[in-house]
C-alpha positions as CSV (number, residue, x, y, z in Angstrom):
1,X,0.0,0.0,0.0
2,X,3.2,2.2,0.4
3,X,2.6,2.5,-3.5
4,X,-0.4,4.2,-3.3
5,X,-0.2,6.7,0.7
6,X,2.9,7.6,-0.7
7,X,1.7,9.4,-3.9
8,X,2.1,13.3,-4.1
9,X,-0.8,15.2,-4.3
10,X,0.1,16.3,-7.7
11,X,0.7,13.0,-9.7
12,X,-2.2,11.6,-11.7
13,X,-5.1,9.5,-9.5
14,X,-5.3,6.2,-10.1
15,X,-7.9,5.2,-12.0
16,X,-10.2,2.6,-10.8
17,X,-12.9,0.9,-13.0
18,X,-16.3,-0.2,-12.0
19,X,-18.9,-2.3,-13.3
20,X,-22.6,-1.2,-13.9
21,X,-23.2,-2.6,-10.0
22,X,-20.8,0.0,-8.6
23,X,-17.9,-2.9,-8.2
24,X,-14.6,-2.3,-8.3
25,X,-12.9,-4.3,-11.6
26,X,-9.6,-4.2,-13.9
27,X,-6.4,-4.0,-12.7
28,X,-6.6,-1.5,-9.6
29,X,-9.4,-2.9,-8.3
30,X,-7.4,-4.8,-5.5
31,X,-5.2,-1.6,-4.9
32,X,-8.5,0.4,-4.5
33,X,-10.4,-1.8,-2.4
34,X,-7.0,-2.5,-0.3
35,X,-6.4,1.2,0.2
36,X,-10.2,1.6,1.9
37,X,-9.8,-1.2,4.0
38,X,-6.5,0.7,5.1
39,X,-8.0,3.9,5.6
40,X,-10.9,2.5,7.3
41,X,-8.5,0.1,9.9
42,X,-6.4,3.6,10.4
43,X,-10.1,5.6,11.6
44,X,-12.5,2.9,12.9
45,X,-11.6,0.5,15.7
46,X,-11.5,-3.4,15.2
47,X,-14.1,-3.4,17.9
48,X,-16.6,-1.4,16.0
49,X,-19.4,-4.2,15.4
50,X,-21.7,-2.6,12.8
51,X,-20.5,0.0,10.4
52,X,-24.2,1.4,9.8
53,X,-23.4,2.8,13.6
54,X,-20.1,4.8,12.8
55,X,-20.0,8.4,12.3
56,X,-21.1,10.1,9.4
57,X,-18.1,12.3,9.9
58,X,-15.8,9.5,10.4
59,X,-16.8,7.5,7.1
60,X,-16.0,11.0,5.4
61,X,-13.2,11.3,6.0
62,X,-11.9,8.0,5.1
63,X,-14.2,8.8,2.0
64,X,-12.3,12.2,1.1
65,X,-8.8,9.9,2.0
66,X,-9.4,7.6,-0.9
67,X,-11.2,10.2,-3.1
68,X,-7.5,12.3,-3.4
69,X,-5.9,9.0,-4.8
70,X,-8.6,7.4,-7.2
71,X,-10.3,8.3,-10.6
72,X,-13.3,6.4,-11.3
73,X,-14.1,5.1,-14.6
74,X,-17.7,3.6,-15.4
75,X,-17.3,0.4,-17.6
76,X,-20.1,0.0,-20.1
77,X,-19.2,-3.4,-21.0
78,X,-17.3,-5.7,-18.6
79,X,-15.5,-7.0,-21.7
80,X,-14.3,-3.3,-23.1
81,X,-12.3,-1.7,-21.0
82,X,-11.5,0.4,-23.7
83,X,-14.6,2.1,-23.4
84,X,-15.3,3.4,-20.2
85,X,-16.5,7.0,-18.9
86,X,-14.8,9.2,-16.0
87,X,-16.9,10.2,-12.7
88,X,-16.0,11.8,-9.8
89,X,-16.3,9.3,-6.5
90,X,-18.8,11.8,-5.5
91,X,-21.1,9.4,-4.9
92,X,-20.6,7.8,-1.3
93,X,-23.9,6.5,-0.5
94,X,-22.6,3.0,-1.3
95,X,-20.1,3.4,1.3
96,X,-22.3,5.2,4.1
């Protein structure tokens, strides 16, 4: 993950693709999906039993963490990952 927390703010996000579900696929999926669970280990205790319980505040700002790294692409066809569409990881209802 060293790879990925150690980036400076002004080299290109990685770009993650995701499927029409909102999953993470390609070839940073892993790294993206890792990085969370990092940020989220780093904020939230072990002991927390329910994430639907943690503060709002709290899942922002692993939210905002991982948002500075990532570029999100929509895939339109799990097969073509030459066509795919750039969003901003606005959209956090997935994670709250």
């Amino acid at each position: 993950m060293d790879e990925v927390f150690a980036r400076k703010p002004e080299m290109p996000k990685i770009k993650v693709m995701v499927n029409a579900h909102g999953q993470p696929v390609g070839d940073n999926a892993r790294r993206f999906s890792g990085a969370i669970g990092v940020r989220v280990r780093q904020k939230i205790s072990i002991a927390c039993a329910d994430w639907r319980l943690v503060d709002p505040g709290i899942k922002n700002e692993v939210w905002i963490d991982i948002k500075v790294l990532f570029l999100g692409c929509i895939i339109f066809s799990i097969h073509d990952y030459n066509s795919f569409a750039t969003f901003s990881l606005h959209t956090r209802n997935s994670l709250i």
